[in-house]
C-alpha positions as CSV (number, residue, x, y, z in Angstrom):
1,X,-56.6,88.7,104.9
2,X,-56.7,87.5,101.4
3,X,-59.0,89.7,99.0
4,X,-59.3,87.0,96.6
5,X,-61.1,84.1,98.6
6,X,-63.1,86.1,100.0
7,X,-64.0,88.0,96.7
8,X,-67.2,86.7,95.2
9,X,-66.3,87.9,91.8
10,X,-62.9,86.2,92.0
11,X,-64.7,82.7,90.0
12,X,-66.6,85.3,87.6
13,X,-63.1,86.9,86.2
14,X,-61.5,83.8,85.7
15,X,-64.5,82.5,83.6
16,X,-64.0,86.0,81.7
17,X,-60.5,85.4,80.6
18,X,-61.3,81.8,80.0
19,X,-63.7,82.4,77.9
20,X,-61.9,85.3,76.2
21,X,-59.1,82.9,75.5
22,X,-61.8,80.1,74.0
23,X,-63.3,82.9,71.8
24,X,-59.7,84.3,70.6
25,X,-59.0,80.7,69.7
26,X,-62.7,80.3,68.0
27,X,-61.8,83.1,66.0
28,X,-58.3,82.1,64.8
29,X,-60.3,79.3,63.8
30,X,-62.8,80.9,61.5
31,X,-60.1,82.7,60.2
32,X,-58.3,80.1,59.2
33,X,-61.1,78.5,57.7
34,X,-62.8,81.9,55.5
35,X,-58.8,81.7,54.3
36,X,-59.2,78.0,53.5
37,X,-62.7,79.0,51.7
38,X,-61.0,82.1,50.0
39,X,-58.4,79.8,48.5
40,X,-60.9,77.2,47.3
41,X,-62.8,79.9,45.5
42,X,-59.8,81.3,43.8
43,X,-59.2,77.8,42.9
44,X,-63.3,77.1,41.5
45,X,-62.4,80.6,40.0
46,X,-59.5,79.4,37.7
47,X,-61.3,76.4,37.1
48,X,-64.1,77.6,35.7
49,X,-62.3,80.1,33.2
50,X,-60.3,77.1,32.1
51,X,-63.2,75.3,31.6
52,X,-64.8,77.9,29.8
53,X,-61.6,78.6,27.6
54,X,-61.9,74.6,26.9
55,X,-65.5,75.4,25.8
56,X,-64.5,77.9,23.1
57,X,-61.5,76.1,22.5
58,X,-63.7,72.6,21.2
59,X,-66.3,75.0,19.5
60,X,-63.6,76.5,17.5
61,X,-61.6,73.1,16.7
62,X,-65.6,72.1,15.5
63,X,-65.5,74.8,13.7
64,X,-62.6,73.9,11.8
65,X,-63.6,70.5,11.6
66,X,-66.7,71.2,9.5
67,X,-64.8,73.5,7.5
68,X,-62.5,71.1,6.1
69,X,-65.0,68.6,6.2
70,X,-67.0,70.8,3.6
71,X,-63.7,71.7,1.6
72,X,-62.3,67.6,1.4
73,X,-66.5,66.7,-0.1
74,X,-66.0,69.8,-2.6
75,X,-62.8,68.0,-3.6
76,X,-64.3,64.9,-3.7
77,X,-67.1,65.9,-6.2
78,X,-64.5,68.0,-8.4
79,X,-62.5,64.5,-8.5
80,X,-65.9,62.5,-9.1
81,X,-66.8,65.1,-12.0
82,X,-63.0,65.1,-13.6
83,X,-62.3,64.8,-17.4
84,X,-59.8,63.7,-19.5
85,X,-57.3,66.2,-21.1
86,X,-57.3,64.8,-24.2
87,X,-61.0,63.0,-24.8
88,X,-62.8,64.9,-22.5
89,X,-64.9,61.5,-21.3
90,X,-65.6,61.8,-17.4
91,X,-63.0,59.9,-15.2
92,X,-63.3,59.3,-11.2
93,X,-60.3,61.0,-10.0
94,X,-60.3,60.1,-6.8
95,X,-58.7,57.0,-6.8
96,X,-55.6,58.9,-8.4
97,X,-51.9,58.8,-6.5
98,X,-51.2,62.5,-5.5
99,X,-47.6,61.6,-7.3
100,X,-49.4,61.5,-10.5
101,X,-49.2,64.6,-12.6
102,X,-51.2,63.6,-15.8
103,X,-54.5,61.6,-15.3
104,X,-56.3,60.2,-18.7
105,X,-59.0,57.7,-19.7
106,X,-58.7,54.2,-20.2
107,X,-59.7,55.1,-24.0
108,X,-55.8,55.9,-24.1
């Protein structure tokens, strides 16, 4: 006589490992997945600190900016307020060639 047709909890153990083998596959799955997601994070991770490295890299290049944007009008108003070596009269400098050594009035 064969145990197993007549055992009625012959259908119940083969659902068992079936659903043992779905679940080991659902799980393989979701690990696969919270790997995918880990990645990703890693990935949002770097990009964010690049971001924020961008950030203080623009704030410092601003910086600079208005630094020699508030050293080039100093210059400017030195060249506006120049005088002649020799007749001390008040000449606009900044049209002047940077080749030019000697700047004097149109007096001489």
């Amino acid at each position: 006589m064969n145990a197993t047709t007549n055992d009625p909890t012959s259908p119940f153990f083969s659902e068992i490992a079936r659903l043992r083998q779905e679940l080991e596959r659902a799980n393989e799955s979701i690990d696969e997945k919270l790997e995918q997601i880990e990645e990703a994070g890693m990935d949002v991770i770097s990009l964010t600190r690049q971001v924020g490295d961008g950030h203080a890299r623009i704030a410092a290049l601003e910086d600079d900016i208005d630094r020699l944007s508030r050293k080039d009008d100093r210059r400017t108003r030195r060249l506006q307020k120049m005088r002649c070596g020799k007749c001390r009269t008040k000449i606009d400098a900044r049209s002047v060639d940077a080749d030019e050594r000697y700047v004097s009035c149109a007096k001489n």
